[in-house]
C-alpha positions in Angstrom: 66.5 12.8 -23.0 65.4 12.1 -26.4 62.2 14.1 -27.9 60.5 11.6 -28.7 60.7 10.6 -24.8 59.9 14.4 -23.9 56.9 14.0 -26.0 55.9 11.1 -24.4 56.1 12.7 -20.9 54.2 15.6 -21.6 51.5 13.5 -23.1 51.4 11.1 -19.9 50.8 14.4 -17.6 48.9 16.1 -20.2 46.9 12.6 -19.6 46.8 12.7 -15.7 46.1 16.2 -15.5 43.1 15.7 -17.6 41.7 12.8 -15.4 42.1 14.9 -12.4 39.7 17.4 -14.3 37.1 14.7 -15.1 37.3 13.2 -12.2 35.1 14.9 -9.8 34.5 14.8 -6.2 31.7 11.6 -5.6 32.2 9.1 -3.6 34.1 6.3 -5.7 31.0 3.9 -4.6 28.4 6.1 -6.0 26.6 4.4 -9.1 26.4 7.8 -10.9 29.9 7.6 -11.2 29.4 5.6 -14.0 27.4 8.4 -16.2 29.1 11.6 -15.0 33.0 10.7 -14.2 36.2 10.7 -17.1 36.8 12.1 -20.1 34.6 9.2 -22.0 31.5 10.2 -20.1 31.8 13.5 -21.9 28.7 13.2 -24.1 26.4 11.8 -20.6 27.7 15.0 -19.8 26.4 17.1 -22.3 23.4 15.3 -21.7 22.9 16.6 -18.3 23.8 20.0 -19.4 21.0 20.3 -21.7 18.7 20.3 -19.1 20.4 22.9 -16.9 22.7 20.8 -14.7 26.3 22.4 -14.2 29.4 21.3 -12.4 27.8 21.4 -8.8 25.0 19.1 -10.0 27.8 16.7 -11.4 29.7 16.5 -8.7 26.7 16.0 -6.5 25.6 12.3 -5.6 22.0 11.6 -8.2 18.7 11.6 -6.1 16.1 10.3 -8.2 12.4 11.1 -7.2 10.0 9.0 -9.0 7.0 10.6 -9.2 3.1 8.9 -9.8 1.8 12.6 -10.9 -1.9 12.7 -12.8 -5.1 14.5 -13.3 -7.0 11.1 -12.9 -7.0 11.1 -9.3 -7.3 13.7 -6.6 -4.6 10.8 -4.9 -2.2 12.6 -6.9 -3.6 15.8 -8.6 -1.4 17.7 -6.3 2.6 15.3 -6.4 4.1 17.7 -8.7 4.1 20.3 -5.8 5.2 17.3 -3.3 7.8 16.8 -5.5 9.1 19.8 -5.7 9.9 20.6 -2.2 11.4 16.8 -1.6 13.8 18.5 -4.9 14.4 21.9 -2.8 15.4 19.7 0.1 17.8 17.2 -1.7 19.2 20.7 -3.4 19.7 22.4 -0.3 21.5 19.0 1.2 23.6 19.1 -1.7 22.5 16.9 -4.1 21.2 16.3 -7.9 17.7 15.8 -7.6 16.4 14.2 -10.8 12.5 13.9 -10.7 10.9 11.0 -13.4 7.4 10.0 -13.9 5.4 6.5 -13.5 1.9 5.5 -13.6 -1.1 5.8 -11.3 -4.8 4.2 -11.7 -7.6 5.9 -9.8 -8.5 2.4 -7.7 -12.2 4.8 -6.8 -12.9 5.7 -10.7 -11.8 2.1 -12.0 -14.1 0.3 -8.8 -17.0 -1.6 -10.0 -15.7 -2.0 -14.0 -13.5 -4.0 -15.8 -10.3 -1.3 -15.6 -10.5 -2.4 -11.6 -8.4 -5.5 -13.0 -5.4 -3.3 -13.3 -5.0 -2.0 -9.9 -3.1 -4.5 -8.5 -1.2 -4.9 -11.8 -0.3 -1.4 -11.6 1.7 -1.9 -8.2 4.0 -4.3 -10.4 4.2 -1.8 -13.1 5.0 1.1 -10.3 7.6 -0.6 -9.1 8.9 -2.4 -12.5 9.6 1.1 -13.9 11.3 2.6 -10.8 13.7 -0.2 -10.3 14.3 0.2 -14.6 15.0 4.1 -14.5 16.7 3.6 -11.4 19.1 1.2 -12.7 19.5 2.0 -16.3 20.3 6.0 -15.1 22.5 4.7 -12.6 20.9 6.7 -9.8 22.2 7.0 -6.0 19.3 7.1 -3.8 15.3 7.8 -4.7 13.0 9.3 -2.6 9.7 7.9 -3.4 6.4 9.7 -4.2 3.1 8.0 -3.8 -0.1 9.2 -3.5 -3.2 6.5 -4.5 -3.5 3.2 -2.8 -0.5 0.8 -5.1 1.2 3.5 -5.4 2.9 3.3 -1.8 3.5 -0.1 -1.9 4.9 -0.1 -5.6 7.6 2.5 -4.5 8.4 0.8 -1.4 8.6 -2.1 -3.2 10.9 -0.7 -6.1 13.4 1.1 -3.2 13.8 -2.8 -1.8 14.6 -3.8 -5.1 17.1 -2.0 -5.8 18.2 -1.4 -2.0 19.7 2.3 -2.9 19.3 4.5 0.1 15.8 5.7 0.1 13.0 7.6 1.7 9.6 7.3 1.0 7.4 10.1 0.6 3.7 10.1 1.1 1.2 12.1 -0.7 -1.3 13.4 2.2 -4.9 12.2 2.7 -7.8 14.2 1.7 -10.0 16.1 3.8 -13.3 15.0 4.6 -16.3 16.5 2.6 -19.4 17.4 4.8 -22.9 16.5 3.9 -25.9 16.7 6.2 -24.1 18.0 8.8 -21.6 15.2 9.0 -18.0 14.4 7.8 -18.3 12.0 4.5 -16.0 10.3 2.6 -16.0 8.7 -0.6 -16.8 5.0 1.3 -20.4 7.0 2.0 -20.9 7.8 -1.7 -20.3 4.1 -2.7 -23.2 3.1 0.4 -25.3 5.7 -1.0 -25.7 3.7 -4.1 -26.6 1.2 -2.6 -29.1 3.1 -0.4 -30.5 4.4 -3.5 -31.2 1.4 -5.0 -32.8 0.3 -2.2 -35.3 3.2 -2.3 -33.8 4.7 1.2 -32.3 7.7 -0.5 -33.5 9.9 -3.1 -31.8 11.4 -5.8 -31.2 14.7 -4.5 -29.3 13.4 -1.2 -27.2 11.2 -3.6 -26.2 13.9 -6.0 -25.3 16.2 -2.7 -23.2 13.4 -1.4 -21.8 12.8 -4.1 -20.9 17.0 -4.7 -19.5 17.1 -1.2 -17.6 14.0 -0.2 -14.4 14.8 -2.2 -13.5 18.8 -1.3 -10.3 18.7 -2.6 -6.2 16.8 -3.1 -5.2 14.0 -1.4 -5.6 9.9 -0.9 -9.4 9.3 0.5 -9.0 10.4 4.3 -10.3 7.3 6.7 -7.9 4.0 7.8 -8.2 3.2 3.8 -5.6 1.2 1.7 -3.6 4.7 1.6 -3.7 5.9 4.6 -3.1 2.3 6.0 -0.2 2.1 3.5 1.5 5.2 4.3 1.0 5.0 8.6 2.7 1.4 8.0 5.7 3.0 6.1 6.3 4.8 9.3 5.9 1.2 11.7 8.4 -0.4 8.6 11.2 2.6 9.1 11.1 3.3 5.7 9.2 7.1 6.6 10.0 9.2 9.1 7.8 8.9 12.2 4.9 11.5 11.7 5.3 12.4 8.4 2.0 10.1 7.1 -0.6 11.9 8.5 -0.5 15.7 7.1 -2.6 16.4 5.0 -2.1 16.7 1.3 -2.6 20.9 1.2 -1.3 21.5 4.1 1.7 23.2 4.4 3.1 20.7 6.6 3.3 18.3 3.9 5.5 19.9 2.0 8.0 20.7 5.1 7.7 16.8 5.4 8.5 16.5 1.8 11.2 18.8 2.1 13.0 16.9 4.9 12.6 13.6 3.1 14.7 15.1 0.5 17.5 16.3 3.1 17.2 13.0 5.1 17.8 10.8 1.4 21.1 12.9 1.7 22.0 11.8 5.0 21.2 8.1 4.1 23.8 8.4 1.3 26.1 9.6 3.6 25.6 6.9 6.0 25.1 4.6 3.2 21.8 3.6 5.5 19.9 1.2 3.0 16.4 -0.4 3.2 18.7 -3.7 3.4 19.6 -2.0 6.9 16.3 -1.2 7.9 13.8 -4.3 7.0 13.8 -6.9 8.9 11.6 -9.4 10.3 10.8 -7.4 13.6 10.0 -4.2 11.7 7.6 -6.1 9.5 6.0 -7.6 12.8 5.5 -3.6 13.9 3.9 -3.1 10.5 0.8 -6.0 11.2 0.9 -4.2 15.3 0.2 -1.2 13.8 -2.2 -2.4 11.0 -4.4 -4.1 13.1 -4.4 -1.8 16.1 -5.2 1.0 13.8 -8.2 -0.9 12.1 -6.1 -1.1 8.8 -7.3 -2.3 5.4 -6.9 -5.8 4.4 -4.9 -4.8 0.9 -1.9 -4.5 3.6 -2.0 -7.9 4.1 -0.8 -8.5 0.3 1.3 -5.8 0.2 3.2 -6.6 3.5 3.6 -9.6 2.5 5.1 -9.1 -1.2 7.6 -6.0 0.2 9.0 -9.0 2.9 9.1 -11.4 0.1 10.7 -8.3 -1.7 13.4 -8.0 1.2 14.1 -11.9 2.0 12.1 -11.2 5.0 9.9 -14.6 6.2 6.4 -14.0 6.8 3.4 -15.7 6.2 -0.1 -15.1 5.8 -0.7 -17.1 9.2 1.9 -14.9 11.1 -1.1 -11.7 10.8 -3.4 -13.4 12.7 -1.1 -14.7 15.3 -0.2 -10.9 15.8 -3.5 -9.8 15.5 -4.7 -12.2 18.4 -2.2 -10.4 20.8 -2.8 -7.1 19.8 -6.0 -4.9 20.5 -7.8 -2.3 18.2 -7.0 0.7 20.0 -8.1 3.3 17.0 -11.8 3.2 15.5 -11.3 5.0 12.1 -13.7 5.1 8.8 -14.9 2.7 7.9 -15.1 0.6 11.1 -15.5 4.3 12.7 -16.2 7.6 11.9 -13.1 9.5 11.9 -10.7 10.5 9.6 -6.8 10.9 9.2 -6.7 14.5 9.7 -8.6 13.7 12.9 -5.8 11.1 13.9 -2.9 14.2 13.1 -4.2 16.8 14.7 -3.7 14.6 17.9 -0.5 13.2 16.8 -0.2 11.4 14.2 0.5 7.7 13.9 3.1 8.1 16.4 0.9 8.3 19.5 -0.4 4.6 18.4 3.0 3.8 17.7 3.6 4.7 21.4 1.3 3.4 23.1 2.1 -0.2 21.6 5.5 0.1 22.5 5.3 0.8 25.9 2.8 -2.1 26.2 5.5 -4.1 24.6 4.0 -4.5 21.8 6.0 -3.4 19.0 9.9 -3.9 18.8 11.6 -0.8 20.1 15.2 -1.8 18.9 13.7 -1.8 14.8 15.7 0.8 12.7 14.4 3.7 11.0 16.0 6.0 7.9 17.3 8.3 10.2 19.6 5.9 11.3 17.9 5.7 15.1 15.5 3.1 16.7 12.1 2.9 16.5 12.0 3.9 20.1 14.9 6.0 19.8 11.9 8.3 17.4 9.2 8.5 19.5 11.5 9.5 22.0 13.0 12.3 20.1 9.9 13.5 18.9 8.9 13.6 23.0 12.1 15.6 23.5 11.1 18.0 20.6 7.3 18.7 21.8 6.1 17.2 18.3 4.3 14.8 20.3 2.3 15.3 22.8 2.4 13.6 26.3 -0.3 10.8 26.0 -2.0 11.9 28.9 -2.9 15.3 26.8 -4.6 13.5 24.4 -8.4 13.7 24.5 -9.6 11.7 21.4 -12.8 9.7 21.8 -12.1 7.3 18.7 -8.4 6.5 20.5 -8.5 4.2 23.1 -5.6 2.6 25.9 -3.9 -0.8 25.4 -5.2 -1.5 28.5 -9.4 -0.4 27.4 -8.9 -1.2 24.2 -11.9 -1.1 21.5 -11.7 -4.3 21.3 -9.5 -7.5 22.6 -8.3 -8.1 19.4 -6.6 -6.4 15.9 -8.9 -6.0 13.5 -7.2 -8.5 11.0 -8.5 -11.7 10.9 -7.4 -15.2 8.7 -9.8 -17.5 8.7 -9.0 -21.1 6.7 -11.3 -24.5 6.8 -12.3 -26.5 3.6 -13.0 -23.6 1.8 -9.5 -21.5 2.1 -6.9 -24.0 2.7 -4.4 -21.6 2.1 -6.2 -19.1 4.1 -8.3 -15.8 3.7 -8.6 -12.6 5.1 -11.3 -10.4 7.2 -11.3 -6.9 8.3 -13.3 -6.7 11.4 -15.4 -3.3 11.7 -18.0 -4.6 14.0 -18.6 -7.8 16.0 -15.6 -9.5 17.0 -17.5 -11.9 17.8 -19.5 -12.8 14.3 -20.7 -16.2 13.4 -23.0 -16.8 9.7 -24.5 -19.8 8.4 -26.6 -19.6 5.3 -27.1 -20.7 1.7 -24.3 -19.9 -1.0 -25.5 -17.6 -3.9 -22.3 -17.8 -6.3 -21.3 -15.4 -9.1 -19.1 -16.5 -11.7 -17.9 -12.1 -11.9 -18.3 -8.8 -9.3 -20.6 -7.4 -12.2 -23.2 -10.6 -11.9 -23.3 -9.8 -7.7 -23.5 -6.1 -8.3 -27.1 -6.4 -9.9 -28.0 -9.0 -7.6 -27.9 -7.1 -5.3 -29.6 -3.9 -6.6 -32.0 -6.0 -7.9 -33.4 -6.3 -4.0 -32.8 -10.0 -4.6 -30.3 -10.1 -2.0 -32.0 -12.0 1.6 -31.0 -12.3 4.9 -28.4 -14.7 5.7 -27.0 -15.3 2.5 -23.4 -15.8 1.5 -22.7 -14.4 -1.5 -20.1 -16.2 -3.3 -17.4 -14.0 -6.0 -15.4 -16.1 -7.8 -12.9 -16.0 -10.8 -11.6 -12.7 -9.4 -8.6 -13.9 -8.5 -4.8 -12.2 -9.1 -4.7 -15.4 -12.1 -8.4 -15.5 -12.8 -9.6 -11.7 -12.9 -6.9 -11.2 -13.5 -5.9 -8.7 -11.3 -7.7 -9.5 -8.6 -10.3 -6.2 -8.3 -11.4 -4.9 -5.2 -15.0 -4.7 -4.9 -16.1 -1.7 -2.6 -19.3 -1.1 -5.5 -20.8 -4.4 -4.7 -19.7 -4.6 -0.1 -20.8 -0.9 -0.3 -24.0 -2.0 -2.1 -24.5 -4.9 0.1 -23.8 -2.6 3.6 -26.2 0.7 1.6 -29.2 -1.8 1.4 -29.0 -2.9 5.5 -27.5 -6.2 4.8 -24.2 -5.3 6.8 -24.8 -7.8 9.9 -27.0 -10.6 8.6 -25.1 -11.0 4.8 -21.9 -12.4 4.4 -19.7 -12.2 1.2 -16.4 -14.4 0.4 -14.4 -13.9 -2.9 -11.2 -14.8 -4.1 -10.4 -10.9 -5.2 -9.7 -8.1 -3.2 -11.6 -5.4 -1.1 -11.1 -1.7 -0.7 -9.5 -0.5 2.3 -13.1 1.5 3.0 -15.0 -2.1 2.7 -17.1 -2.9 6.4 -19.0 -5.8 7.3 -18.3 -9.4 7.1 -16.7 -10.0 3.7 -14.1 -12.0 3.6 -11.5 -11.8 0.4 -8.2 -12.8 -0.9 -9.1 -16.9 -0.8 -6.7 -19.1 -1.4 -6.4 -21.1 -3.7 -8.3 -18.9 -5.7 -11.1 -20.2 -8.3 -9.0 -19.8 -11.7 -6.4 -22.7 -10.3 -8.8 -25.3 -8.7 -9.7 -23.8 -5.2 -12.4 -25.0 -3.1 -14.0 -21.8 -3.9 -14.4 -23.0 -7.6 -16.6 -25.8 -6.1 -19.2 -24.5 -4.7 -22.7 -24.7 -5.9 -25.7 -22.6 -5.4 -27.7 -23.3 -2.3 -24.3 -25.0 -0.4 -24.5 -24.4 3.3 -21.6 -22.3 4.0 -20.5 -21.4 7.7 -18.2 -18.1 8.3 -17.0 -18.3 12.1 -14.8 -15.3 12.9 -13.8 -16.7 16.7 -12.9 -20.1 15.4 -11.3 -18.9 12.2 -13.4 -21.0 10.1 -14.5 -20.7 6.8 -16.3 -23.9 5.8 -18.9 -25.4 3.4 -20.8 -28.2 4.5 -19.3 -31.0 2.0 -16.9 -33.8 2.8 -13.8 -34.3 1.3 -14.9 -36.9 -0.8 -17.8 -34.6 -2.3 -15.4 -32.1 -3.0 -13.0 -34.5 -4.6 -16.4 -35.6 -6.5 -16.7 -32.2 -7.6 -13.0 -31.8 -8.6 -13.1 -34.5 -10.8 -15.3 -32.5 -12.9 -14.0 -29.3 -12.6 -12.1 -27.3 -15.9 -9.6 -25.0 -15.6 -11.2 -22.0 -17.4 -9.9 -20.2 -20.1 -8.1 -17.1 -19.5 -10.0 -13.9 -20.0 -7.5 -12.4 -21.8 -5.1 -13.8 -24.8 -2.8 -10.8 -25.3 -1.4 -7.7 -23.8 -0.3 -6.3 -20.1 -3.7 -8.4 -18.5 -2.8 -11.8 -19.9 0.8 -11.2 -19.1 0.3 -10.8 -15.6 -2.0 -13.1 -15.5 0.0 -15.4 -16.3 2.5 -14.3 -13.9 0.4 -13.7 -10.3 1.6 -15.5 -7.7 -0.9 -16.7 -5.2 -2.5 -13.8 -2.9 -1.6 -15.8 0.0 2.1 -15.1 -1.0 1.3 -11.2 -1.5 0.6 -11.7 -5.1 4.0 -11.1 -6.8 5.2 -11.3 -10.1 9.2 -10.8 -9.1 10.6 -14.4 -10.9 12.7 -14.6 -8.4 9.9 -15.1 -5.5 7.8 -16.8 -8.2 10.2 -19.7 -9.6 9.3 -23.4 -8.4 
C-alpha cells in the first residue's frame, strides 16, 4: 500500500469517525436536525451554547413555547410563570424547551378607542410570528401560550400552520371581584358606565366597582371570548380535556402547564400532529360546545379561520344548523351570573362535554393530543375520579340535555336583505325576540357611544354601526363600551343594535354583529338611511329593512366606496388584506386568493 493511499484511509475514517461524533441521537425526521447535526452546524452550535444548552439539550428534539407575556393585561401578567412549568415539563420528558415571545393587545384597555382596530389584527400577527420563529429556527413541536382573547386563536392558528406536533396551553381565567355583595366582572364595570351616565349610579358605586371587579391574573372569568376560546380548544382536541378551566393562580394551572409540556413530548414521539387531530367532526364539537355553553360570538370567526386554516369545510350557515339541534345547557356571565371558576370547581368543561355526548350530540370517535378519542377522555378522566359522576353534580346554572335552559344554542345567524352573507347573535335572553323600529345609523362606534350617553337613545330603536368592518374599521373592533352602554341605561330588551364589526364575548342583549357584506365593500348595511324601518326576528332568522330590491339597487347606484382610513402602516396593510368575516376574517393568501 502506497502512503499516499495510507493517508488517504486514515483521512476517510478520521472523516467517518467525526460524523459519528456530530451526528447525534434525533430522530433523522426532526427539523432541528437541520441547526444542531454535522460538523458544519458547528457555529448553530456555539450558538446554543451561549445560552447554556449542552449536549443533552442538543441531542434532545426543540420544543418551542411561544409565549404572549405582558404587563398590559392581567390576561397575561402572570405567562412567564405558565411558561415555565410547560419548560420543566418538556425538560423532564426529555426535551429542549426553547421559550420566544409574541405580542398581546389588552382587547378591555383598547375597547371603546381607536387601538380596538388592532385586536383582530393582532390574531394575524400572533400567529404570523409563531409560524416565522417556528420555521426559520427549525423547531420540532410548540406548545402554545395564550392568555387574552386573540391570543388563543392566534396560537392555535400558528400550530395548524405549521402542523408540528403541538399542545396548546391556556392561560387561566381571573377570579371574580366582589362588589356589593355580589360576584362582578369586568362586563359589570363597562354597564356601570352606562348606568352612570344614565344618572342610576353615582360616582362612588362606579369607582368601587371599578376597584373590585378585577382582584387579580388571568383572562376575564365568565363564558367571554377567552374562556370560550380556551373550553373550545378542549371540544377541538388540541388541549387536553380539563385543563381550560383552572384558574390562572391556582396551582393547578401550572400542573396543567406542566403536563402540556410532557404530553408535546409524547406527540413527537407519536408524531401525533394537529393534521391528525382536526377534522370536520371535531370542529362540529367545537359549535356543540360553544353554543351549549352560551359561548361568545368572536368564536364564530375564529372557528371558522382555524378550519379554513386546516382545509376543514365549514361555513357560517353550518353554526346555526348545529345550534338549532343543540340546547344551552350552561347559563354563564353574561347571559348568567356565573363564572369559570364556578364551572371548574364542578368539573370543568368536561361535564358539558359529557353530557352532550351521551345525548349524541358531539362526535365521540374525534381525536385528541393524547392520541385517544374524545370519548375515550371523558372516560378516562371517569376512571381516574377527575370527574365527577354527573349525578353528583349540584350546580344551579348547569342544566340536563333533556331540561335544558333553553331549546336551542345560544348562537344564532340571521341573513334577509340586510346580511346576505349572514350575521351573527348571541342569545342571553329571549329565544324568542322579535324588534321592529326606526334605523338610527352611525358612520363609527365613537358617534353611537355619545348617542347613547347623551340619553338620546329611545325605545325601539335599531342602532345602526357601520364602517367597522375587518376592511372598513379596519379591524373590525368589538364594541362592548357602546352594548354595555346601551344594556347600563335599561335599553337591553326594547333596543336593538346591528354592526358590521365585532362584539365582546361579555356583550348581552340583542345586538347583532359581524354583517356581511360589510359597509366598506358595498353591503346592504352601507344603504341604510336614518329613520329605515328595520325588522330583527331571531325565530325566523331574519334581518331585514323594509326596502325593495329595486330601492336598494336605487341606493346602490349612488353609493361610493369610501376611502380607506388609513394610507400606510400595519392598519392599511391589513386592511387591505381582510377577508370577509363571514369567511373568519383571514389574511392567509392562500384562503384569500380569487
Amino acid at each position: 500500500m502506497s502512503e499516499q493511499q495510507s493517508r488517504s484511509d486514515d483521512e476517510r475514517r478520521r472523516r467517518r469517525e467525526d460524523a459519528d461524533r456530530f451526528a447525534g441521537t434525533k430522530d433523522e425526521d426532526l427539523p432541528s436536525r437541520e441547526v444542531t447535526e454535522g460538523p458544519d452546524k458547528a457555529p448553530h452550535r456555539a450558538m446554543f451554547r451561549a445560552m447554556g444548552f449542552d449536549d443533552e439539550d442538543l441531542s434532545s428534539p426543540i420544543v418551542g413555547v411561544p409565549n404572549p407575556a405582558a404587563d398590559i393585561t392581567p390576561c397575561n401578567v402572570h405567562l412567564d410563570d405558565v411558561a415555565d412549568a410547560a419548560l420543566d415539563g418538556i425538560d423532564a420528558a426529555g426535551g429542549m424547551p426553547i421559550e420566544f415571545g409574541t405580542i398581546t393587545i389588552s382587547d378591555a384597555i383598547s375597547m371603546g378607542t381607536e387601538g380596538m382596530k388592532a385586536s383582530l389584527i393582532s390574531r394575524e400577527v400572533i400567529a404570523d410570528s409563531v409560524e416565522l420563529v417556528s420555521f426559520g429556527e427549525r423547531m420540532d413541536a410548540l406548545v402554545t401560550v395564550a392568555g387574552c382573547d386573540k391570543n388563543l386563536p392566534g396560537m392555535m392558528m400558528a400550530a395548524i400552520r405549521t402542523d408540528l406536533p403541538s399542545v396548546f396551553l391556556y392561560g387561566g381565567s381571573i377570579m371574580p371581584g366582589q362588589h356589593d355583595g355580589r360576584d362582578v366582572t369586568i362586563v359589570q364595570v363597562f354597564e356601570g358606565v352606562g348606568t352612570y351616565a344614565q344618572g342610576d349610579m353615582d360616582a362612588d358605586e362606579l369607582d368601587d366597582l371599578e376597584r373590585h371587579a378585577c382582584p387579580g391574573a388571568g383572562s376575564c372569568g365568565g363564558m367571554f371570548t377567552a374562556n370560550t376560546m380556551a373550553s373550545l380548544s378542549e371540544a377541538l382536541g388540541l388541549a387536553p380535556l380539563g385543563s381550560a378551566s383552572p384558574p390562572a393562580e391556582d396551582e393547578e394551572r401550572y400542573a396543567v402547564a406542566e403536563r402540556a409540556g410532557e404530553l408535546a413530548m409524547d406527540c413527537i414521539e407519536n408524531d401525533r400532529r394537529p393534521s391528525d387531530i382536526l377534522s370536520r367532526e371535531s370542529f362540529e364539537n367545537a359549535i356543540a360546545a360553544q353554543t351549549a355553553m352560551g359561548g361568545s360570538t368572536n368564536a364564530v370567526l375564529h372557528l371558522l379561520a382555524l378550519a379554513a386554516e386546516a382545509d376543514v369545510g365549514l361555513s357560517i350557515e353550518d353554526f346555526d344548523e348545529i345550534s338549532r339541534r343543540t340546547p344551552k345547557i350552561a347559563n354563564l356571565q353574561p347571559g348568567g351570573s356565573r363564572v369559570m371558576n364556578d364551572l371548574h370547581e364542578v368539573g370543568g368543561v368536561p361535564v358539558v362535554l359529557r353530557r352532550l355526548l351521551e345525548a349524541d350530540l358531539l362526535h365521540g370517535d374525534a381525536m385528541t393530543v393524547t392520541g385517544r378519542t374524545l370519548a375515550e377522555e371523558i372516560a378516562e378522566l371517569e376512571a381516574s375520579g377527575a370527574l365527577p359522576d354527573d349525578d353528583e353534580i349540584d350546580a344551579d346554572f348547569l342544566y340536563t340535555v333533556d331540561d335544558p335552559k333553553e331549546p336551542e344554542g345560544a348562537i344564532k345567524i340571521l341573513d334577509g336583505n340586510l346580511a346576505p352573507d349572514g350575521s351573527v347573535l348571541k342569545v342571553t335572553g329571549d329565544d324568542e325576540f322579535y324588534h321592529e323600529g326606526p334605523a338610527r345609523v352611525f358612520e363609527n362606534e365613537e358617534d353611537a357611544m355619545e348617542y347613547v350617553q347623551s340619553g338620546g337613545i329611545e325605545s325601539g330603536d335599531v342602532i345602526v354601526i357601520r364602517n367597522e368592518g375587518p376592511r372598513g374599521g379596519p379591524g373590525m373592533r368589538e364594541m362592548l363600551g357602546v352594548t354595555a352602554a346601551v344594556v347600563g341605561a335599561g335599553h337591553e330588551d326594547d333596543v336593538a343594535l346591528l354592526t358590521d364589526g365585532r362584539f365582546s364575548g361579555g356583550t348581552r342583549g340583542p345586538m347583532i354583529g359581524h354583517v356581511a357584506p360589510e359597509s366598506a365593500v358595498g353591503g346592504p348595511i352601507g344603504l341604510i338611511e336614518d329613520g329605515d324601518h328595520v325588522t330583527v326576528d331571531i325565530p325566523e332568522r331574519d334581518l331585514t329593512v323594509d326596502l325593495s330590491e329595486a330601492e336598494l339597487a336605487e341606493r346602490r347606484e349612488s353609493w361610493e366606496a369610501p376611502e380607506p382610513p388609513y394610507e400606510g402602516g400595519i392598519l392599511a396593510k391589513y386592511g387591505r388584506d381582510f377577508a370577509s368575516a363571514a369567511e373568519g376574517a383571514v389574511t392567509n393568501p392562500r384562503l384569500t386568493r380569487d
